[in-house]
C-alpha positions in Angstrom: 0.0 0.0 0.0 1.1 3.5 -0.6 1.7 5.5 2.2 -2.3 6.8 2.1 -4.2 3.8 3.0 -8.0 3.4 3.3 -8.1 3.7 6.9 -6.6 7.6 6.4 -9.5 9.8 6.1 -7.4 13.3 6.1 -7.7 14.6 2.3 -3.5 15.3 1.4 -2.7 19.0 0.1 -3.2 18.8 -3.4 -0.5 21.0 -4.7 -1.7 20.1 -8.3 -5.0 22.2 -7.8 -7.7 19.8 -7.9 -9.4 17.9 -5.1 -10.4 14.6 -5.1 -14.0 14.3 -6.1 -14.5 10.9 -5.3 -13.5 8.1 -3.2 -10.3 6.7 -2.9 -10.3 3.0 -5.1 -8.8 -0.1 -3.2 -6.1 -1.6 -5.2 -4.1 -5.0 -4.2 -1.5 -4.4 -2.0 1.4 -6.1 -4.9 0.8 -8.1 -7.9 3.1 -11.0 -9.2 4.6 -8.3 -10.7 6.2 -6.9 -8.4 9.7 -7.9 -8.3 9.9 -6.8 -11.9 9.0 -3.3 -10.9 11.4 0.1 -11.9 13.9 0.0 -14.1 14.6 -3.7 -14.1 11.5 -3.6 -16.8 13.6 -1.6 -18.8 15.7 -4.8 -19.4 12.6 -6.9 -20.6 12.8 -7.3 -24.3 9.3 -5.9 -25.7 7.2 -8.6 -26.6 5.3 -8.6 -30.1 1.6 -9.4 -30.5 0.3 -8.2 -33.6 -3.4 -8.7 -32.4 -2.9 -6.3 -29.8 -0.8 -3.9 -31.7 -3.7 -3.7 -34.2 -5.9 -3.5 -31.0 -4.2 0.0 -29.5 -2.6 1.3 -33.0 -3.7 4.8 -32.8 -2.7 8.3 -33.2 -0.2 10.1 -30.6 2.4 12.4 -29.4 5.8 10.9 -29.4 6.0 13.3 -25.6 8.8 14.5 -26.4 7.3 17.5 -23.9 4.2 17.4 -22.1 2.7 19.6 -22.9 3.2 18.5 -26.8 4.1 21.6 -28.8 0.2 21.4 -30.1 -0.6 23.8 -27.1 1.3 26.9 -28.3 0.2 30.0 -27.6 1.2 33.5 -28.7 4.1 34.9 -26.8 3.7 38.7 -24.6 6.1 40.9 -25.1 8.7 41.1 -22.9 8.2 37.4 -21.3 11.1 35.7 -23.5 13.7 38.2 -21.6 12.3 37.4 -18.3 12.1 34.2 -18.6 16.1 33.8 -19.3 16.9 36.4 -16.7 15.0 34.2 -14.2 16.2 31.0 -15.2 18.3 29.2 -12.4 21.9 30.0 -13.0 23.0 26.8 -11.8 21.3 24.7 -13.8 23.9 23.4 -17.0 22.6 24.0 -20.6 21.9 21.8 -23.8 21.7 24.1 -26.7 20.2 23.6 -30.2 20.8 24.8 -33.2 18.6 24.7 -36.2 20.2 24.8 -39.8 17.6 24.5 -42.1 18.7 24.3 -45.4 19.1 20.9 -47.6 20.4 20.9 -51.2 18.2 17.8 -52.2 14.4 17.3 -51.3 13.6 14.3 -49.3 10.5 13.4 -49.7 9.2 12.0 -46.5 10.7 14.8 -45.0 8.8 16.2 -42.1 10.9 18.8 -40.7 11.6 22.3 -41.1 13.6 23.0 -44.2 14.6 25.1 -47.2 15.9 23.4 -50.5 18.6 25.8 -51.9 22.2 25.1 -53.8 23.2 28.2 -53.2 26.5 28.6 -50.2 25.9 32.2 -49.6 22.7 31.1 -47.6 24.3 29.8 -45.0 26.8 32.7 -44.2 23.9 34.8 -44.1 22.3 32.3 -42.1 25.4 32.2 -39.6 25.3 35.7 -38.9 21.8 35.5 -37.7 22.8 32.6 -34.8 25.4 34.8 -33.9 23.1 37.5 -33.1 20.7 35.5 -31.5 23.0 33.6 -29.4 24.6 37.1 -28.5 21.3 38.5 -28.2 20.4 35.8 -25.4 23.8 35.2 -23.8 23.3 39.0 -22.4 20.1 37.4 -19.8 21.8 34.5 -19.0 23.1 34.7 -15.4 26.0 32.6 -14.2 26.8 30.2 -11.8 28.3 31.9 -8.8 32.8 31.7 -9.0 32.0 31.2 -13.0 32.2 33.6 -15.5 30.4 31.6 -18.6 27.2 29.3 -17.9 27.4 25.5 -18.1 26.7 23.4 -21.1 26.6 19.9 -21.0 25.3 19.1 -24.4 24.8 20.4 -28.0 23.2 19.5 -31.3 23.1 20.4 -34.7 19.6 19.4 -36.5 18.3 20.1 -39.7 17.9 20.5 -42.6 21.2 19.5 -43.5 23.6 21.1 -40.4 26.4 20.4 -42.4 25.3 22.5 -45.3 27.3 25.3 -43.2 30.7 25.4 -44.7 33.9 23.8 -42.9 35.3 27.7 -41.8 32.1 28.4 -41.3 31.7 25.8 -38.8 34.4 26.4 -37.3 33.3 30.0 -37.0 30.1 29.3 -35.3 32.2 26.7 -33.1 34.7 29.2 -31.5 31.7 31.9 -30.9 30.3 29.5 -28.9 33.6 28.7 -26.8 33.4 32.4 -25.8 30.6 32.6 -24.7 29.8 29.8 -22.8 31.5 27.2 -20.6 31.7 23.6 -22.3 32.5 20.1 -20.2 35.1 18.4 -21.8 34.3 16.3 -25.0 34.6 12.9 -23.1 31.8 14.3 -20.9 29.9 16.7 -22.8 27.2 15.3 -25.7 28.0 17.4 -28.6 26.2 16.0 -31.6 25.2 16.4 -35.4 23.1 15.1 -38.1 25.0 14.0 -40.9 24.2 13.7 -44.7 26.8 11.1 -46.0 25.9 12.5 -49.6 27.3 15.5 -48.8 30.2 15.0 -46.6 33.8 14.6 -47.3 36.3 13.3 -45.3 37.8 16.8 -44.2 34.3 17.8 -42.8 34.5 14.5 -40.2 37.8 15.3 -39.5 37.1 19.4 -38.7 34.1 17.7 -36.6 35.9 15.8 -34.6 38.9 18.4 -33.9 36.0 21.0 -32.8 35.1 18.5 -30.3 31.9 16.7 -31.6 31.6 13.6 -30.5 27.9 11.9 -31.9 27.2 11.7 -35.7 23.3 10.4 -36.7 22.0 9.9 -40.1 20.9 7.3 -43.1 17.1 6.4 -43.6 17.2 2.9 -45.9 19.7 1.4 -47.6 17.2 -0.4 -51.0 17.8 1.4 -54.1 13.9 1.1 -55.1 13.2 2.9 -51.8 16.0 5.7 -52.1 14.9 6.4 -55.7 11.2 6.2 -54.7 12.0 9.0 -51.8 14.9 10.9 -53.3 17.7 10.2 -51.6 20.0 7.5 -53.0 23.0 6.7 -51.8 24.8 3.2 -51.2 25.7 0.9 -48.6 29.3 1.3 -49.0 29.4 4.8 -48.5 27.6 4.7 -45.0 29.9 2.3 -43.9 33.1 4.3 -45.3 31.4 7.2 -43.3 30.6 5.5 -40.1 34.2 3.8 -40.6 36.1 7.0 -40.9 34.2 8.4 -37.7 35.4 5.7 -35.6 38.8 6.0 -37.0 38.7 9.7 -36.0 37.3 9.3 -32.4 33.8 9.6 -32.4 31.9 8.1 -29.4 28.9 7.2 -30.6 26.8 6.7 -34.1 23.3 6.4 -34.6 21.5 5.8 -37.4 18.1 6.6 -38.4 15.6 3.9 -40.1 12.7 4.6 -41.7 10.1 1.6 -41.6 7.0 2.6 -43.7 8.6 3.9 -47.2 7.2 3.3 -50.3 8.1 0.0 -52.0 9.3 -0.7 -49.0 8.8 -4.7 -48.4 9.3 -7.1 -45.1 12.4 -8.6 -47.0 13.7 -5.4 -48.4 13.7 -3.8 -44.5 15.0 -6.9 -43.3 18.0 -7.0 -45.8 18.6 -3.1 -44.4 18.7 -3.6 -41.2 21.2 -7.0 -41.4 23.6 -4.8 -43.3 23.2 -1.8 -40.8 24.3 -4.4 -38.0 26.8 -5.5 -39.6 28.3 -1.6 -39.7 27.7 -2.2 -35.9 25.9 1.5 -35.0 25.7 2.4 -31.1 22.1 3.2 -31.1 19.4 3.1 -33.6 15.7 4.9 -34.2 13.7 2.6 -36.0 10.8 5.3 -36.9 7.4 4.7 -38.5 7.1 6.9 -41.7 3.6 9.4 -41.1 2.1 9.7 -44.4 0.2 13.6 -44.2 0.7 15.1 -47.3 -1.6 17.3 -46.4 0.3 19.1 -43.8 3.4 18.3 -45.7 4.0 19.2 -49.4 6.8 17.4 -50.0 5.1 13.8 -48.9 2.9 14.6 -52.0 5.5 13.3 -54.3 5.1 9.9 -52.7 2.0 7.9 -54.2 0.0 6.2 -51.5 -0.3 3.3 -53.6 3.5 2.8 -53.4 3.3 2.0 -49.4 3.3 -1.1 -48.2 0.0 -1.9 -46.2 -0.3 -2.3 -42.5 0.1 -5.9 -41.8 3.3 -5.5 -43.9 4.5 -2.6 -41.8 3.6 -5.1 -38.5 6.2 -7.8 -40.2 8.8 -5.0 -41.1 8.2 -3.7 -36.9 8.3 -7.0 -35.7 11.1 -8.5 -38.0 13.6 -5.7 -36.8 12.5 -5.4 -33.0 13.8 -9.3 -33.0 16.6 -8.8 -35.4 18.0 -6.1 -33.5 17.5 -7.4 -29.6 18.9 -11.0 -31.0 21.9 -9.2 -32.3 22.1 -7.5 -28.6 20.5 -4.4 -29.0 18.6 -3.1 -25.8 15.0 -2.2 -26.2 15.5 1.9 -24.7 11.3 2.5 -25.6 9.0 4.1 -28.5 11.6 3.3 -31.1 15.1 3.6 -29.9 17.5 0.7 -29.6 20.9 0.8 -27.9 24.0 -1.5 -27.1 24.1 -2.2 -23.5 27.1 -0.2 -23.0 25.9 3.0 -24.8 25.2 5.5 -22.2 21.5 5.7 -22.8 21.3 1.9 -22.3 23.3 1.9 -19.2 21.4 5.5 -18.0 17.8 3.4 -18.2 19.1 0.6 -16.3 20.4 2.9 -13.5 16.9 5.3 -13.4 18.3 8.3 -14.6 16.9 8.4 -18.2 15.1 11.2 -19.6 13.5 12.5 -22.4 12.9 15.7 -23.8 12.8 17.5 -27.5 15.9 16.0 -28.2 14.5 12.7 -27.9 15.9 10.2 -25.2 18.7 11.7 -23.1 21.2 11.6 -19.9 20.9 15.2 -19.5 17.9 15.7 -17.7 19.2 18.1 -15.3 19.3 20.7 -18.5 17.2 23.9 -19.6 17.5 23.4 -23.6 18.3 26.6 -25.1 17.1 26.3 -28.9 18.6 28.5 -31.5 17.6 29.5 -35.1 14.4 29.1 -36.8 11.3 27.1 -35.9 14.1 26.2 -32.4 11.7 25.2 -29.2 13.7 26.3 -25.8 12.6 24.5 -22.5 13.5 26.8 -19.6 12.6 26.0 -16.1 12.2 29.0 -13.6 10.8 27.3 -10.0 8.0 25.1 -10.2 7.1 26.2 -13.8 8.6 25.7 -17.4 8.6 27.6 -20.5 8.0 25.8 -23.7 9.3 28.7 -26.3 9.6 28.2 -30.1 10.7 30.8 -32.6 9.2 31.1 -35.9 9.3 28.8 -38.8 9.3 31.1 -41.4 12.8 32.2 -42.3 12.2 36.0 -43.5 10.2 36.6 -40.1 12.6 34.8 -38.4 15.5 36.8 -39.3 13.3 40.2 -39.3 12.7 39.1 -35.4 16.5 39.3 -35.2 17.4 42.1 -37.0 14.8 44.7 -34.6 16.4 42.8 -32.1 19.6 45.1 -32.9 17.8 48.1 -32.4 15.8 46.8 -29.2 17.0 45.3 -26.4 13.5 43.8 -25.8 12.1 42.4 -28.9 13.2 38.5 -28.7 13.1 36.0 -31.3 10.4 33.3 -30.0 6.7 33.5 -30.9 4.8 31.0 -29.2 5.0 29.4 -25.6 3.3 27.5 -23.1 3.5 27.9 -19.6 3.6 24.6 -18.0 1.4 24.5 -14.8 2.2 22.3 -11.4 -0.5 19.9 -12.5 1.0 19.5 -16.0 4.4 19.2 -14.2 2.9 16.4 -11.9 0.9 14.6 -15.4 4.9 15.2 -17.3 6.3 13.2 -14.1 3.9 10.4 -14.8 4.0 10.4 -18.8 7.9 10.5 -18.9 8.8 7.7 -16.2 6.4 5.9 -18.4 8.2 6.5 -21.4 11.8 6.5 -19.9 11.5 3.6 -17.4 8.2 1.7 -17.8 6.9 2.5 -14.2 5.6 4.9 -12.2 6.0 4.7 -8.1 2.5 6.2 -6.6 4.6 6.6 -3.5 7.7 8.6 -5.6 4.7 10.8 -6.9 2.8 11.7 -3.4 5.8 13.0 -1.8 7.0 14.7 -4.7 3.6 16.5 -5.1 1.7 16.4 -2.5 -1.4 14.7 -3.6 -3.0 10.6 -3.5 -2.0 9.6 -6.6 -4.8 6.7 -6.7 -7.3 8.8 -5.7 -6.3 11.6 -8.4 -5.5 9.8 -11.2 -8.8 7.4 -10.4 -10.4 8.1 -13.6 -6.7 7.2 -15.4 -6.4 4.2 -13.4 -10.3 3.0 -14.3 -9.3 3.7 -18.1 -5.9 1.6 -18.0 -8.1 -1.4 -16.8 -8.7 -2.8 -20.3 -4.5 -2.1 -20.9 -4.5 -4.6 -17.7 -6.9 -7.3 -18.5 -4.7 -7.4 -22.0 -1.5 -7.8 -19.9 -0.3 -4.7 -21.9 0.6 -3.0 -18.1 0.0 -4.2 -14.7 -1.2 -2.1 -11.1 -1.4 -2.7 -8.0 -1.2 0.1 -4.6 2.2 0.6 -5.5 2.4 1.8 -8.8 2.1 1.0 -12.1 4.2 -1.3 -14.5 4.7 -1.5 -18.3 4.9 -5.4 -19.0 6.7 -6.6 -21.9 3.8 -7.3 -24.3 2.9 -3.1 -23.6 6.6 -1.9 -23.7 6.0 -1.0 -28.0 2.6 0.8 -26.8 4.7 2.9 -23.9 2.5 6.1 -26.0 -0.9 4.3 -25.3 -0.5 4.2 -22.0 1.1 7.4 -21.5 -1.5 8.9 -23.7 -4.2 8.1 -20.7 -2.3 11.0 -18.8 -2.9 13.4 -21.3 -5.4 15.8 -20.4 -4.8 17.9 -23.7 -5.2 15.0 -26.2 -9.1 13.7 -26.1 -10.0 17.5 -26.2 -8.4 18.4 -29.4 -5.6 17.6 -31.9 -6.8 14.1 -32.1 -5.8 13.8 -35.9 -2.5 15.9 -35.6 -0.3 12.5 -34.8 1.3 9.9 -36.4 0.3 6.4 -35.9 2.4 5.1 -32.8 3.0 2.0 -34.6 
């Protein structure tokens, strides 16, 4: 039992601003479960049952913030700079940068981007992050006996990051050592997207000598599938990339795989992901393609005719979740694998895994400081964070910048939400879920002051059906993700989401 039993009639304070409206439920004291509880589930390969994946396959957030970037509002004036004057001081940074520009269209492309051949864009570009990061340095306050603040980990995203030229990386990299203090490179996570298509040796080489140390990229490796979504490029190039990275130091690679693409078979995906083991990556995302062309032009060159059906996407899921843990990959959750000594494998097995709009991370302990357009920022002043995003569109983006020169207080972002304590104490729940399949009732009533069975009673009701079909399991002390509900972590996470059943119910992607 948690530490509120039945017998205690005094209502806890309810710091999350909402009283109980109803009687506390009696739950069994421990399951046969039990033992299995915190993060030695996290060890428990995920068990595949297509009948039940077919059961809960439905639309969702992906959490990488709760809550989900849906719930942006327009920003006030003036609350950008007092939200990074206010920020703790002591608490270490993870900055983002956003380079948008790509000389070749993808098309299953999703992200922010700007197809362009032309170099001089990214100069121009460069001057812009420079002011903005100069711009925001100035309301950063420092850790008391330092002089720069603290940043423990950095990424480059695009777009295409390294569509900025070698000098001009360089450029970009040593603006940055002034202004801010950086752990060392065998500490610090200082990544980057990669294209191989458009990467020569030199650029790997003035990488690594800058001090990145994590290098991600690659989508399929079938030529039918490369032509069919515009990027073609062969095996042997990734592995002459991923070789020469090793041979120059890097820590860690990842690669990104795509299951979903058109002509895209069970055998094809399966043939892929054999090869991509062989190249022996650290971690792998294993994403399921979203087909929305109509919130996404590009998509629209891809005919819906040419992707493969569900039950074949099942077999591809299915196929590479055992192919990957057989070969030793560790299950992390939604769609990451790891080796068992990569640092996110070894962080879930010790509890201190996290998530955030980086996707899986060990640097929890962060405010993310997001930089260029369409960058989200997560800042945290007390018991409240600040989701902030600038805008997407490039000419407004850099217009928000330049008046920025001539006024102290015009900042770039355009949008934010203002987490409350109770979406704080529903984040809690959703990312334990998510990071370490379980959530200790006893962990959450100290931390916020509330009975979580009695306020989550209407959650607990709806997860009964996730029960019955062994997808979780609950009992007074918390509740477990099993292994047959550890590839539907979202579905149960998405019965903590009091923004989803009100609105955006079609702005997702399938979670399988």
């Amino acid at each position: 039992m948690t530490e509120h039993s039945e017998s205690n009639t005094q209502q806890p304070y309810n710091r999350a601003g909402e009283q109980p409206t109803t009687t506390r439920p009696v739950m069994q004291s421990e399951s046969p479960y039990a033992s299995t509880r915190g993060s030695m589930m996290s060890k428990q390969l995920p068990a595949f049952d297509e009948a039940i994946i077919n059961k809960y396959n439905r639309s969702g957030p992906r959490y990488t913030s709760y809550p989900t970037a849906l719930e942006f509002s327009p920003i006030s004036d003036g609350l950008e700079a007092k939200i990074l004057q206010n920020r703790e001081a002591r608490a270490p940074l993870s900055l983002y940068f956003h380079i948008p520009f790509c000389r070749h269209l993808c098309y299953y492309c999703a992200c922010n981007k700007i197809i362009t051949k032309k170099n001089s864009d990214s100069g121009d570009y460069l001057q812009y992050l420079i002011a903005e990061i100069k711009h925001k340095r100035r309301l950063l306050s420092v850790p008391e006996g330092s002089s720069k603040p603290l940043v423990k980990q950095l990424h480059l995203g695009g777009g295409t990051p390294t569509f900025l030229r070698d000098e001009e990386m360089v450029q970009l990299w040593e603006f940055l050592q002034t202004q801010f203090e950086f752990l060392p490179e065998d500490k610090g996570d200082y990544s980057i997207e990669i294209d191989p298509r458009e990467l020569s040796g030199e650029t790997l080489k003035v990488l690594r000598n800058l001090g990145f140390n994590r290098v991600s990229g690659v989508q399929d490796l079938d030529e039918t599938v490369q032509i069919a979504v515009n990027r073609v490029h062969s095996a042997e190039l990734i592995e002459n990339v991923l070789n020469e990275a090793r041979d120059l130091g890097f820590h860690s690679i990842n690669i990104d795989l795509i299951y979903g693409l058109p002509h895209q078979t069970p055998a094809t995906l399966d043939k892929t992901v054999r090869r991509i083991i062989e190249m022996s990556p650290d971690r792998l995302s294993v994403f399921n393609y979203a087909h929305l062309p109509e919130r996404f032009k590009a998509q629209r060159q891809i005919k819906e005719a040419d992707l493969p059906d569900p039950a074949a996407k099942l077999t591809m899921l299915g196929n590479t979740i055992n192919t990957l843990t057989e070969a030793g990959y560790q299950y992390i959750g939604i769609d990451h694998f790891a080796k068992p000594d990569d640092e996110l494998a070894v962080a879930q097995r010790e509890g201190k895994l996290h998530r955030n709009f980086q996707g899986y991370t060990i640097m929890g302990d962060c405010d993310l400081l997001g930089f260029g357009v369409s960058s989200i920022s997560q800042i945290a002043n007390a018991n409240t964070r600040y989701i902030l995003q600038n805008d997407t569109d490039l000419s407004v983006y850099q217009a928000n910048i330049d008046a920025a020169q001539n006024n102290s207080a015009v900042m770039p972002a355009i949008k934010v939400i203002k987490t409350s304590i109770k979406d704080r104490l529903r984040e809690y729940v959703i990312m334990n879920l998510l990071c370490h399949d379980y959530i200790d009732f006893k962990d959450v009533n100290q931390k916020f002051g509330i009975d979580a069975i009695t306020y989550f009673i209407n959650e607990i009701q709806q997860l009964g059906a996730m029960q019955e079909d062994k997808l979780i399991d609950m009992d007074a002390a918390g509740i477990r993700v099993l292994p047959k509900g550890r590839l539907l972590g979202r579905n149960v996470a998405m019965v903590f989401d009091e923004y989803l059943e009100k609105k955006h119910k079609n702005r997702f992607s399938k979670v399988i």
